[in-house]
C-alpha positions in Angstrom: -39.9 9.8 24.2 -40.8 13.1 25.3 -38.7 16.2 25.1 -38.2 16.4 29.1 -37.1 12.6 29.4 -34.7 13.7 25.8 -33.6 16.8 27.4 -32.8 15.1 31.1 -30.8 11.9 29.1 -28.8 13.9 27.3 -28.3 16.6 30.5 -27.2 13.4 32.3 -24.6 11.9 29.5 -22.9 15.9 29.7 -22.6 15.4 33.4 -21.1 11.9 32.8 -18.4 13.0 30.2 -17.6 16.2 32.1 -16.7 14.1 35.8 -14.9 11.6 33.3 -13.0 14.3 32.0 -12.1 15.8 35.1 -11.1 12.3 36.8 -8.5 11.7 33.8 -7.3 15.0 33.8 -3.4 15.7 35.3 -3.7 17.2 38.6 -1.6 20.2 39.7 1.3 18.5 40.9 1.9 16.0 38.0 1.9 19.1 35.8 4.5 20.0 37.9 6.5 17.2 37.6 6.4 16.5 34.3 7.3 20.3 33.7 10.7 19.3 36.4 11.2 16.3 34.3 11.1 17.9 30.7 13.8 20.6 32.6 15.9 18.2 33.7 16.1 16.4 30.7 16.9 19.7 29.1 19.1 20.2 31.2 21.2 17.5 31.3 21.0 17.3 27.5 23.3 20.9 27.8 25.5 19.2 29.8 26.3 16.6 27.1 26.3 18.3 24.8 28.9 20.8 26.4 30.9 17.7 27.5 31.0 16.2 24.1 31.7 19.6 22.5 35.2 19.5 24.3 35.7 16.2 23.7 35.5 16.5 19.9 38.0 19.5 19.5 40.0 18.2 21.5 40.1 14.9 19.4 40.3 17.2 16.4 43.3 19.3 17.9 45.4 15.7 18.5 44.2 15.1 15.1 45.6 17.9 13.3 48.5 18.4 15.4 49.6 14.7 14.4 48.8 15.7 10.7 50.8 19.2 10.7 53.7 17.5 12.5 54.1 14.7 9.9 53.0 17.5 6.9 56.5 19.2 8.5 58.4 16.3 9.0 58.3 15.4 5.4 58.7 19.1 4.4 62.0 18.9 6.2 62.9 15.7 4.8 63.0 13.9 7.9 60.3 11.7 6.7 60.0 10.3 3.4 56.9 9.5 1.6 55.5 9.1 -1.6 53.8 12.5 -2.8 50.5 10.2 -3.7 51.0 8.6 -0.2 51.0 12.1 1.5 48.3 13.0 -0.1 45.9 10.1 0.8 46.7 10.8 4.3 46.0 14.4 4.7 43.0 13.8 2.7 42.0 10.8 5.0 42.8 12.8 8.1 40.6 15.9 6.6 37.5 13.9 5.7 37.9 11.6 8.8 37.8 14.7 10.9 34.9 16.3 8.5 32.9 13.2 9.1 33.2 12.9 12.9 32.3 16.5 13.2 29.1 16.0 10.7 28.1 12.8 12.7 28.5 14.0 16.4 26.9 17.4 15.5 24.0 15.8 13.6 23.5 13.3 16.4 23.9 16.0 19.4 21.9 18.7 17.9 18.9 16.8 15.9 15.6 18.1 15.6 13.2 17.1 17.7 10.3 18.2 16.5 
């Protein structure tokens, strides 16, 4: 094989990968859309967040407002409970809260990377 036909085969194979490459390639406008889409998506990902955000302290104020209330109650002796009792609960209540806040937060903000 010569160097002409060598140089003219391979000259040939360049052009073929270069107008395969150019056919696969994302035209302008589904750059653009896939650009809209990933905003979007961003988008409403700030919005769930946001909504889930006020939906979690509010749970948590309901949640502490029920424990204060009964932690008063029993410091005015209108309830009555065992000291270990009391102690369980506001523990429960405080890690139950701890662990929804952990969870939610690790599940709303994780890394996508």
């Amino acid at each position: 094989m010569s160097d002409q036909e060598l140089s003219k085969r391979l000259a040939k194979k360049a052009t073929d990968l270069v107008k395969n490459e150019s056919e696969k390639a994302p035209t302008d406008l589904e750059q653009k859309r896939t650009i809209k889409l990933k905003n979007d998506n961003f988008e409403i990902d700030i919005q769930l967040k946001k909504k889930y955000a006020i939906g979690l302290i509010l749970v948590m104020i309901v949640q502490l407002t029920i424990m204060n209330g009964v932690f008063i109650a029993v410091g005015l002796q209108k309830i009555k409970y065992e000291q270990y009792a009391l102690h369980l609960y506001i523990s429960g209540t405080l890690l139950e809260l701890f662990g929804l806040v952990l969870i939610v937060t690790k599940y709303l903000f994780k890394n996508n990377r």
